[in-house]
N, C-alpha and C positions, 0 to 999 in steps of 0.2 A: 162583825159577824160572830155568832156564837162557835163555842167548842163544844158545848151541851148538848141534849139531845132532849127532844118531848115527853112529854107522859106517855105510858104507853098503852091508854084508854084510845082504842082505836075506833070507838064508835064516834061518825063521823067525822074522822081524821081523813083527810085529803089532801092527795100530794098531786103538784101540779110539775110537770115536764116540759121544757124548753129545749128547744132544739133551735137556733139563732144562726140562720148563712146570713151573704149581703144582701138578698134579693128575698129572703123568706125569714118567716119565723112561725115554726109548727111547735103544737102547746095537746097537750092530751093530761085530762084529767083524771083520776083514779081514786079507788078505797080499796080497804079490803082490811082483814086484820092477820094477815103474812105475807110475804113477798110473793110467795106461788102462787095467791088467789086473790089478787088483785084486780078486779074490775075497773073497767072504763066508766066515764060518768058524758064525758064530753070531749071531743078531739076537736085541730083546728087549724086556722093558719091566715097570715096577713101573707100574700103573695105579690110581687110584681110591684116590692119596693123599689122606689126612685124614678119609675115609669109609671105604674097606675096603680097603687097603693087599695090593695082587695081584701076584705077581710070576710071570713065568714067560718063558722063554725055548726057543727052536728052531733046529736046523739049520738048514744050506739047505737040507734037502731038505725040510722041513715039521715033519721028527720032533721030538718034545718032548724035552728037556734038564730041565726043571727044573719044579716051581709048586711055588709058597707064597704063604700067605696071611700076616698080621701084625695085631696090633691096631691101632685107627685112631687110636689114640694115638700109635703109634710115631715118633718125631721125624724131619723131614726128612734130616739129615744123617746117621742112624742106619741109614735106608733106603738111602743112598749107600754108607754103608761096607759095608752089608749084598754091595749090590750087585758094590762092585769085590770084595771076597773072594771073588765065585763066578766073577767074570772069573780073578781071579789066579787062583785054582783050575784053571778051565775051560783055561787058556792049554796047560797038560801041556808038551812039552818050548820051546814056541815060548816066545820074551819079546815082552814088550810094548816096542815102540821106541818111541812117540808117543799121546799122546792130541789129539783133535781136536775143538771143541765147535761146538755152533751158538749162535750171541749174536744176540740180539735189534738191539741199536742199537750202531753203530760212531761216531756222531754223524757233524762234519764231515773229524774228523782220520784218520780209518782207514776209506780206501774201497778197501781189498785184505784176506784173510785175512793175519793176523799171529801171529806168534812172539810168546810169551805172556813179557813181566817184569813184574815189582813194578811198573814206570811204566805198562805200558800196563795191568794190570789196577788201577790205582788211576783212569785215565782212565776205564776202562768202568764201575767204581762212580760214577765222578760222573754219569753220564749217567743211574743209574735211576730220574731223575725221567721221565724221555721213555719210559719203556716201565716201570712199577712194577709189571705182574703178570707182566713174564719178565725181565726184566733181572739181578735178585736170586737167580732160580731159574736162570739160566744161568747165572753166576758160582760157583755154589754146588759146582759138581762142581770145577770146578777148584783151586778153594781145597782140596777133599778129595784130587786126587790128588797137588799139592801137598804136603801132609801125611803121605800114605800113600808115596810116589812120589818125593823131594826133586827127585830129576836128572831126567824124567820131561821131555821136551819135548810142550809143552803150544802150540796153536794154534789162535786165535778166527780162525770165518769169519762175517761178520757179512749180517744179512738186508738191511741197509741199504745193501751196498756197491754189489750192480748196478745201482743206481738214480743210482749217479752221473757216468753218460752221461748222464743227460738236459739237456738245454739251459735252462742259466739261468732261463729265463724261466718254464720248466712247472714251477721250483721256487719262486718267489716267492709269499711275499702282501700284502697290501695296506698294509702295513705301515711303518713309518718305518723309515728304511733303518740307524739304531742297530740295532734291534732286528733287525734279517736278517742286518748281519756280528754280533751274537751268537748266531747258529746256529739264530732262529724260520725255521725254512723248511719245503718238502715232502722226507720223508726219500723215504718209499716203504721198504716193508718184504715179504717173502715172497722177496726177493731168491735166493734158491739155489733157490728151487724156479723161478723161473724162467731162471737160468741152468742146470739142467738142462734144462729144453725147448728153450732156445734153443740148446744140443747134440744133442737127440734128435729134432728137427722136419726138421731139412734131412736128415735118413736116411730120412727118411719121403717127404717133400715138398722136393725137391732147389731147387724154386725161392724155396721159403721162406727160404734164406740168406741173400739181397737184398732178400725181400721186408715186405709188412707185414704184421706179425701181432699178435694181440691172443692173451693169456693171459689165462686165466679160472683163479686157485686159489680153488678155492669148498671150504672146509671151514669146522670151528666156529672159526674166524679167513679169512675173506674178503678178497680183491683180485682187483686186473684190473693187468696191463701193456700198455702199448702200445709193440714194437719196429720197429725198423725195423736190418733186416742183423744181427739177432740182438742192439741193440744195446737198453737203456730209453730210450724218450721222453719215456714220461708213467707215471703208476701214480695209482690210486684212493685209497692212501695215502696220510697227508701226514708230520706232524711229529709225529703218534703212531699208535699202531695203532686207535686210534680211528674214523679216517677213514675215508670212502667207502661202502660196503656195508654195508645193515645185516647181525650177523652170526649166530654164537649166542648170545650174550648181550652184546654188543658194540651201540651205538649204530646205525655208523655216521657218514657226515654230519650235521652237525647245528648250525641256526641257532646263532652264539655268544649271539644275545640269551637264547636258550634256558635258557641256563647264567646269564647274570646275573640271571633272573627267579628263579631256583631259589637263588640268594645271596641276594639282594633280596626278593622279594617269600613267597617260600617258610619263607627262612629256615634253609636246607640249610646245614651245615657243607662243605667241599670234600672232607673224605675221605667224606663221606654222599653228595654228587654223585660223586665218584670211582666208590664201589661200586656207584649207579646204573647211571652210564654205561657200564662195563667189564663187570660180574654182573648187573646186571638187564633189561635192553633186552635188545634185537635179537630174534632171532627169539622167545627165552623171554619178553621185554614184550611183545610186543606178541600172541603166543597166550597169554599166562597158561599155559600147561601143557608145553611144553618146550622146549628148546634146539634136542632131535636131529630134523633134518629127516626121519629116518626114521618115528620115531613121528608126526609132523607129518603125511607125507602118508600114513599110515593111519589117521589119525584123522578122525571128521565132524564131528566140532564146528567150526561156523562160523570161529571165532578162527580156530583152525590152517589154514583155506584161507587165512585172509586173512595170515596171517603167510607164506605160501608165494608168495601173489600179491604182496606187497610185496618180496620177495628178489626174486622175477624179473622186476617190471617194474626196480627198481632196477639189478638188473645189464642189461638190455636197455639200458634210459637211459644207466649211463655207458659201455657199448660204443658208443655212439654218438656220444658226447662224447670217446672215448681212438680212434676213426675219425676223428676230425675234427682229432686232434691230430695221429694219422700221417698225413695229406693220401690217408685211404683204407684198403682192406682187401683183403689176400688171403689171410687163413688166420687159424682161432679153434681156442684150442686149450684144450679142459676138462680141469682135473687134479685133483687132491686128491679128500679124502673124499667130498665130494657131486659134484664135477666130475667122478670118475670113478665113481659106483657110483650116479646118481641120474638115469635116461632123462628122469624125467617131468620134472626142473626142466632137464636138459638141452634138451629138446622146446620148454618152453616160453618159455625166452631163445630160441632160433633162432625163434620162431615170429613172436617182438615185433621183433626184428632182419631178418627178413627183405628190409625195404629195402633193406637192405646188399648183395644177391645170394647170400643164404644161402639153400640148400635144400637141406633135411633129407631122409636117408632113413630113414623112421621104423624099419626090418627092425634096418639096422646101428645105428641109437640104441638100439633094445631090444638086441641083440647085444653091446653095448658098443664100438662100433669095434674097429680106432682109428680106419678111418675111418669117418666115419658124413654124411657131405654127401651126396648124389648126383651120377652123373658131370656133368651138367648143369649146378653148382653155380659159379658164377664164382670164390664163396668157399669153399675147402674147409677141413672142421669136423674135427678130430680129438679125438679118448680119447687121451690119453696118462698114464701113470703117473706121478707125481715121483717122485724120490730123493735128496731134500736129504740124506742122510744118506751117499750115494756122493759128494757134491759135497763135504763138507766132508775125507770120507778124500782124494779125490785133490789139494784142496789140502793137506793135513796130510803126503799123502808129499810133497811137493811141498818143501815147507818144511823137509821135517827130513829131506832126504838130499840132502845136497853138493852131487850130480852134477846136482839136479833143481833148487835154489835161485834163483830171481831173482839177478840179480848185483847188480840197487839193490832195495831195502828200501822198508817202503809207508813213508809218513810215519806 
């Protein structure tokens, strides 16, 4: 993989985006000739790998480009190569200059978007003990365009990097201090998605640029951040994606006695706790019957309230614990899958939080915002959209044209 960077004749120069879970892989294509004014060309996604293998892709304008279906047998990588051939296909006279990925963990040594070599992708293989269900699956496209692609400048933005602004201290734990400089600490992860808000908020809310604000990415992977001046203080995550909220199939927090009782006295092997805690909790342990909070709050069976009532009094609880970190509150902002498309768990965190000086207007909640506080509201509540997947293009043009490059290099 190159250390270079392209020409910087940007007509028709096209950087393609990958974003790689185990179950999905979403792809958005783009131009443009600066990071700020970068266009979409085509977005996309292969969904509902290892079960029913779906692919289909769309303009910007909405209009459909492509579906197919695959067997659920079809192998991981088989599905990539599928995919980049309808990219290279779809490109028509434009080339591809840059591919650009989202990575799960950058550990401590890469807290910037980085230029992808043999060193730094053999770093980020060491690390997928700390994130084992995306780490592997984010690496995996690169190694493919690698292979398809040789000269191809390739560049990881990692979820873990905006998190380290936060101050020493909101990163420790109780720990002997061996074990902290080998790198047990609070990573915090969802990082891009909240460095886009902490870009799209002060458009919105001019005074939120100095001020303090809590992020809410609430989908089937959960967190909270606490900024201050656009900057991370604190986050719900720690030193896996484990932490903090419970999710859709995700834990959350969780006593570590918990874990040596399920060694000890259970009798669990650690990859049989591992699937526990990552596949079987969170929202879908604790209803028995699903993951997706949409069927949840259609449903009447008792479980699914109570799995709905445990996501919200939890995310209530640590906004008021990541309030207490930033010395206060002036602005909460819901994003992602549930945080943008779910009034009633929206509703009912403002309602637990209300302390705080939040007051809802229930017109613009059901509306979706973006804003949805009433004028009255000391703390104002916004809807805002992420696009981790515009964050990592405009670091990726960023890195692979000349004119745009840092002059010092991350570590």
């Amino acid at each position: 993989m190159p250390s270079s960077t392209p020409d910087t004749d940007a007509a028709g120069r096209c950087l393609v985006v990958i974003n790689a879970g185990s179950s999905s892989i979403k792809f958005s294509l783009l131009t443009g000739r600066s990071s700020d004014a970068l266009a979409g060309i085509a977005h996309g996604e292969i969904e509902g790998i290892a079960t029913a293998p779906h692919f289909f892709a769309r303009d910007q304008q909405g209009r459909p480009l492509v579906e197919q279906l695959w067997d659920p047998r079809t192998a991981y990588d088989d599905l990539l190569d599928q995919l980049m051939a309808w990219i290279e296909r779809h490109l028509g006279p434009n080339r591809l200059a840059a591919a650009g990925h989202r990575v799960a963990h950058g550990g401590s040594a890469y807290i910037a978007p980085q230029l992808v070599t043999p060193a730094v992708l053999a770093d980020l293989r060491a690390l997928a003990p700390l994130a084992p269900l995306h780490q592997p699956h984010n690496l995996a496209p690169i190694d493919a365009f690698a292979r398809r692609h040789p000269g191809l400048p390739q560049v990881a933005c990692f979820d873990t990097a905006f998190h380290a602004s936060s101050p020493r201290i909101s990163r420790l734990y109780g720990l002997p201090e061996a074990l902290t400089a080998e790198g047990i600490w609070r990573f915090g992860f969802h990082g891009l998605s909240y460095e886009y808000i902490a870009g799209e908020l002060p458009k919105r809310e001019p005074r939120a640029l100095a001020g303090r604000v809590i992020a809410a990415h609430l989908g089937s992977g959960a967190s909270l951040c606490a900024m201050i001046g656009g900057q991370s203080v604190a986050s719900t995550m720690g030193f896996s994606a484990l932490d903090g909220l419970p999710m859709g199939t995700r834990c959350g927090a969780l006593d570590p006695g918990v874990v040596l009782y399920l060694l000890q006295e259970k009798g669990m092997s650690a990859k049989a706790i591992e699937t526990l805690l990552y596949q079987q909790s969170g929202l879908l342990g604790v209803s028995g019957i699903s993951s997706d909070v949409r069927e949840l709050l259609a449903s009447s069976d008792a479980r699914a309230r109570e799995a709905i009532e445990l996501f919200v009094y939890r995310c209530a609880r640590e906004i008021g614990s990541l309030a207490a970190a930033a010395g206060g509150l002036d602005a909460l902002v819901f994003t992602a899958g549930i945080g943008e498309h779910a009034p009633q768990i929206r509703a009912g965190i403002c309602a637990q939080s209300a302390w705080l000086g939040i007051r809802l207007d229930p017109a613009a909640n059901d509306a979706g915002g973006p804003r949805i506080s009433s004028a009255a509201s000391p703390v104002s509540v916004w809807v805002i959209p992420t696009n981790e997947e515009l964050m990592v293009a405009r670091h990726t043009f960023t890195l692979t044209n000349p004119s745009c490059a840092p002059s010092t290099p991350a570590p």
